[in-house]
C-alpha positions, 0 to 999 in steps of 0.5 A: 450536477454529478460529472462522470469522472474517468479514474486511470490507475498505474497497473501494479499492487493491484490488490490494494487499489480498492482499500486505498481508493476507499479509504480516501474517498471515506476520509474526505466524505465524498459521494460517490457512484460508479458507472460500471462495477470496478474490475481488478483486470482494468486499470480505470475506473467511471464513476460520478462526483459531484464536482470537479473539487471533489476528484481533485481531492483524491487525485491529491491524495492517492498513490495509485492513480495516475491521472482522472479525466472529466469523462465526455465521451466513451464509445468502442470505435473512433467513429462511434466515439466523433458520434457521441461527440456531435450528439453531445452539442445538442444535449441540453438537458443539463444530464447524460444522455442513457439510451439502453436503462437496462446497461450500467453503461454503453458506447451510446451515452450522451454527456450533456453540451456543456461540458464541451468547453473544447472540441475536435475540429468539426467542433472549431477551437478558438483562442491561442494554443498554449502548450507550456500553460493551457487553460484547459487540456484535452486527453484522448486515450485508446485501451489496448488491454493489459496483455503485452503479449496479446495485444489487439489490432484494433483499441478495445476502448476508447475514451475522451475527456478533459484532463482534471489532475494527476495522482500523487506518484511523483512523491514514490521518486521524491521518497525513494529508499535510494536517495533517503539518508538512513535506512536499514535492513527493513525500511518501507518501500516509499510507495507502499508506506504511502499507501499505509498512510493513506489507508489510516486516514492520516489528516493533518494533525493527527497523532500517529504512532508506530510502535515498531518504528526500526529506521523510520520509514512510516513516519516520513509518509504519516508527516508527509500527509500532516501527521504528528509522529511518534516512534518507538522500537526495542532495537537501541542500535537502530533508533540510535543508527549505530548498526551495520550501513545496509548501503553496498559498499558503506563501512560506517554510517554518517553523522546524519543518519538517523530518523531525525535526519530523514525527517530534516532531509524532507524538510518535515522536522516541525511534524517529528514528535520523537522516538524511544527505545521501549518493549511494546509487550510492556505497557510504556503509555498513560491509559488515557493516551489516544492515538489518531492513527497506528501504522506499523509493520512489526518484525517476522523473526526473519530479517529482523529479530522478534524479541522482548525482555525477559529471561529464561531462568527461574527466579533470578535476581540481580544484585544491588550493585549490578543494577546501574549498568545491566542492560537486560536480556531479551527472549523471543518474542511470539508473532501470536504475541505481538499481534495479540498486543498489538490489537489489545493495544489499538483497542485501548489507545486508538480514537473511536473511527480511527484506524490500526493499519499493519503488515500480517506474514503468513505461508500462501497455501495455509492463508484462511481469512478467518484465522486473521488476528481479530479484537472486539473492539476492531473492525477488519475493513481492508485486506490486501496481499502482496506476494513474496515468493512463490510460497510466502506472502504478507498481508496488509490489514487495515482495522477501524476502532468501532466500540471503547467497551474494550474486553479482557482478550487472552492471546490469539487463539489461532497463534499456533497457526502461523508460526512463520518463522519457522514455517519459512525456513521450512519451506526454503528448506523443502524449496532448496531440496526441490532445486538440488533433486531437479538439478539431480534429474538434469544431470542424469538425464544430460548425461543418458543422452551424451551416452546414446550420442556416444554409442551411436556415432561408435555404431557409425 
């Protein structure tokens, strides 16, 4: 018998819920049927799984969801809720009572007796009470909406069930960047590099690569969930962490940092493949080579330098015995360019169904869906915003690999549309002048009013 199933979300990065949650439930290949249509605005979810392993499966995986309840009643008073409740007992039906077929659902349903293993107190309880280890735990919760500043007299929902598992948000603590041995200018907030991993589908032994790897912080989340890992960056100070400590107050870095210290530190060393310094636009992989997942976030030419090999002279070569100890010089490297690659690349190294998951930049006002980077070969199955400022965001985009008849794709077309770094000092630039001239205005208008103050007390 389906059970319906209360889904309780922490109430931020609310514009990844849906792609994270999806995700998960299409990894584990779980059916799944929602009672009413999920809202952005409410942070729960009702919904029918076929078993209460099955909600344990994802509540053992996501990042986002607090706590899933077996739903036993929902009502929008307490009273009506107590009804639901004393009618339940006399359901034998074995399915949910609908009254009203014409509502998705209503403070009227009926769940079927035997999911009562517990009751209120017109419904006596027996056996020892057992608050350190309980057999079973019951959760009443009142939804007050999501309002600070307008919150209602009365609960807008009310909600009763048996409480099955909670999400996995302990692990934002237990991967904090705070308590993390090497990090660096750039390194993943832990929750949304857990997300990322989860997004790709990361499943125990897999082989996950990221290609702009930095200070490694993908790669913990990917092991974390059973990943293989590699990792590959043109910086050679930061694979080596010989740059600056990021840390306030830290002059040099310690002995243990690095990625494989980070990977000791959380005891997932047997998950760590290794990591080398090459440039992605320059083909470093056997053809046949495929990956299980991509997860990366590449840099934007603004924390981080976007560069390559390469020189700008014409037809310079270098002599025999320079060759031992040159280290070759870099130009930059285009975000029409990288992301160009990047998909080229998924195209060819990535298993069919498997996913490229990576962080896109871009000015908020100029963002058209269609202008998104895009390949044959990749499929655009989640997009998800994250703000950065009032004029700036970054996109989480998550591609599924659906065809190995792979093209011969030119650059993107759309590259001179989102040249960010420079279209991001711009707009700091035009920021700033807004401040000064508002602070212009400020003033004079401060100083008009001490000058009418002044000629009125001298009238006086």
């Amino acid at each position: 018998m389906a059970r319906r199933y209360l889904l309780w979300f922490a109430q931020e990065h609310l514009d990844f819920r849906h792609a994270e949650m999806h995700s998960i439930i299409s990894m584990l290949n779980i059916p799944i049927k929602f009672i009413e249509n999920p809202s952005i605005n409410l942070p729960y979810w009702i919904v029918e799984l076929p078993s209460e392993f099955c909600a344990k499966q994802i509540a053992s995986r996501s990042v986002l969801l607090k706590n899933c309840l077996e739903l036993w009643s929902r009502a929008k008073s307490e009273a009506k809720l107590h009804e639901n409740l004393k009618c339940s007992v006399k359901n034998k039906s074995g399915k949910w009572i609908i009254p009203n077929h014409n509502i998705e659902i209503s403070e009227s349903d009926i769940c079927p007796s035997e999911l009562l293993d517990a009751k209120f107190s017109y419904l006596p309880l027996e056996g020892a009470v057992n608050l350190n280890k309980p057999d079973v735990t019951l959760s009443y919760i009142e939804f007050y909406g999501v309002d600070p500043n307008n919150v209602p007299q009365q609960p807008c929902d009310l909600f009763f069930g048996k409480w099955i598992a909670d999400g996995q948000r302990d692990l934002i603590k237990f991967h904090t960047l705070k308590k993390r041995e090497f990090i660096g200018n750039t390194s993943m907030d832990a929750q949304l590099s857990l997300i990322m991993a989860n997004q790709a589908q990361v499943a125990p032994g897999d082989v996950v690569l990221d290609p702009f790897v930095g200070s490694g912080s993908l790669l913990v989340s990917a092991a974390h969930f059973g990943g293989y890992i590699w990792g590959a960056d043109i910086d050679f100070m930061m694979l080596h962490a010989r740059t600056r400590p990021t840390r306030v107050g830290q002059k040099v870095r310690n002995k243990e940092e690095s990625i494989r210290g980070n990977m000791r530190q959380y005891g997932i060393m047997s998950q760590y493949l290794d990591v080398l310094v090459s440039d992605f636009s320059r083909p470093l992989w056997r053809q046949d080579l495929k990956f299980d997942a991509l997860i990366t976030d590449p840099p934007y030419g603004v924390r981080e330098p976007t560069e390559k090999i390469g020189i700008e002279k014409d037809n310079y070569t270098l002599s025999e015995q320079h060759l031992d100890n040159h280290i070759p010089s870099k130009v930059e490297y285009g975000l029409p360019h990288i992301y160009s690659d990047l998909l080229n690349f998924a195209a060819q190294h990535l298993n069919i169904g498997r996913r490229l998951v990576c962080w896109y930049p871009l000015v908020r006002d100029e963002y058209l869906e269609e202008q998104l980077p895009s390949h044959p070969c990749m499929q655009l199955v989640g997009n998800s915003e994250q703000v950065l400022s009032r004029m700036t965001a970054r996109r989480l985009l998550t591609y599924q690999k659906i065809s190995d008849d792979i093209p011969n794709m030119p650059h993107d077309p759309h590259g001179a549309a989102h040249n960010f770094r420079d279209k991001y000092f711009a707009v700091g630039e035009i920021s700033r002048r807004e401040k000064k001239e508002r602070r212009a205005e400020e003033i004079a208008k401060t100083a008009f009013y001490l000058k009418a103050k002044q000629e009125e007390c001298n009238k006086k």
